[in-house]
C-alpha positions, 0 to 999 in steps of 0.5 A, spaced: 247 673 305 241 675 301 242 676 293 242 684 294 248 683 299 253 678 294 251 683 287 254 689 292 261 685 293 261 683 285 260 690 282 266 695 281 266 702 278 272 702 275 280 700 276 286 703 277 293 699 275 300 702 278 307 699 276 312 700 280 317 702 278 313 706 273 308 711 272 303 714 278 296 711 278 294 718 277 298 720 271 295 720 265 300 716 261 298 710 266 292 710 266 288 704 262 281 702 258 282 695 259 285 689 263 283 682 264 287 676 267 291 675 272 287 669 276 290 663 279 288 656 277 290 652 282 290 644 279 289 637 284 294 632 285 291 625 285 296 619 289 294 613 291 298 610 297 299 605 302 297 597 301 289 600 302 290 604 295 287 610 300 286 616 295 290 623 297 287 629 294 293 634 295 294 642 292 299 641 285 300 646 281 299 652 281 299 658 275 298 665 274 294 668 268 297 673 264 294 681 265 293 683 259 292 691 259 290 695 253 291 703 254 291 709 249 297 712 246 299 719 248 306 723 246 306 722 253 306 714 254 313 711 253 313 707 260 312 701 257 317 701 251 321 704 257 320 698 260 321 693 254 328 697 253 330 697 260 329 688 260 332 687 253 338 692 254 340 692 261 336 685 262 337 686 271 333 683 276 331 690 277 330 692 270 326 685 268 321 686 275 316 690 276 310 690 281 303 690 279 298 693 283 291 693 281 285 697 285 278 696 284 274 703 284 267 704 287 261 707 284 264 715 288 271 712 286 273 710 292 278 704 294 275 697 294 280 692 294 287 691 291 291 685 288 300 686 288 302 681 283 310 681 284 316 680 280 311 681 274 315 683 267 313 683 260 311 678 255 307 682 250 307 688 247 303 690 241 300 696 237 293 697 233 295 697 226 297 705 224 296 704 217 288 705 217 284 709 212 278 711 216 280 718 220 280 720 228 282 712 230 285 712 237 291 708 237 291 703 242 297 699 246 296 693 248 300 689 254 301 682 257 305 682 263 307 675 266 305 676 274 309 672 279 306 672 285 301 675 289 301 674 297 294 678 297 290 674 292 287 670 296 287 675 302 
């Protein structure tokens, strides 16, 4: 694989987040600037055994990052307060959990690749401060969402 090949596959053009249930990926409301996070760090267990002291390097524990989404705010953005609310006042599994689906775009906003994280909820939720002095500053929401596990991570 020559350079120009590896940079074709490490370039995305953009994203697309879908929260199930939630807003349609296209709406405007469910639409977001940023995101990070989301990873897996997969730790290495280490054991010795036997009477020859044989060393065993085995797969330990595994931990999922947050993602961490940052959208503006619109009249019409009330899905994530909706979620909140759904959690502290319901506070059933089908109103905790969400399915988080994130796709990077190519360059002509085709699908290049998509991760499902499932059983995800909230664990942040945060707004710019609105007591600025200055004019026309966007309010921005930020979300940290805990994922749970992803079959098509590594996939």
């Amino acid at each position: 694989m020559t350079v120009e090949d590896a940079d074709k596959f490490d370039r995305n053009y953009g994203f697309r987040v879908e929260i199930s249930p939630g807003p349609p990926a296209d709406a405007v409301h469910g639409q977001w600037k940023t995101i990070r996070g989301g990873g897996l760090r997969l730790h290495e267990s280490v054991c010795s055994t036997g009477q020859d002291s044989i060393t065993q390097h085995t797969l330990g524990i595994c931990e999922w990052e947050d993602l961490v989404l940052t959208g503006a705010i619109n009249s019409d953005r009330k899905d994530m307060l909706q979620w909140y609310d759904d959690m502290v006042n319901k506070g059933d599994a089908g109103s905790v959990y969400r399915s988080v689906t994130v796709t990077r775009l190519n360059r002509d906003g085709s699908d290049m690749n998509a991760t499902t994280w499932n059983e995800c909820f909230l664990t942040a939720y945060s707004l710019t401060p609105l007591d600025s002095e200055e004019e026309d500053v966007e309010c921005i929401e930020t979300v940290e969402i805990c994922t749970g596990y992803s079959d098509d991570y590594l996939g």
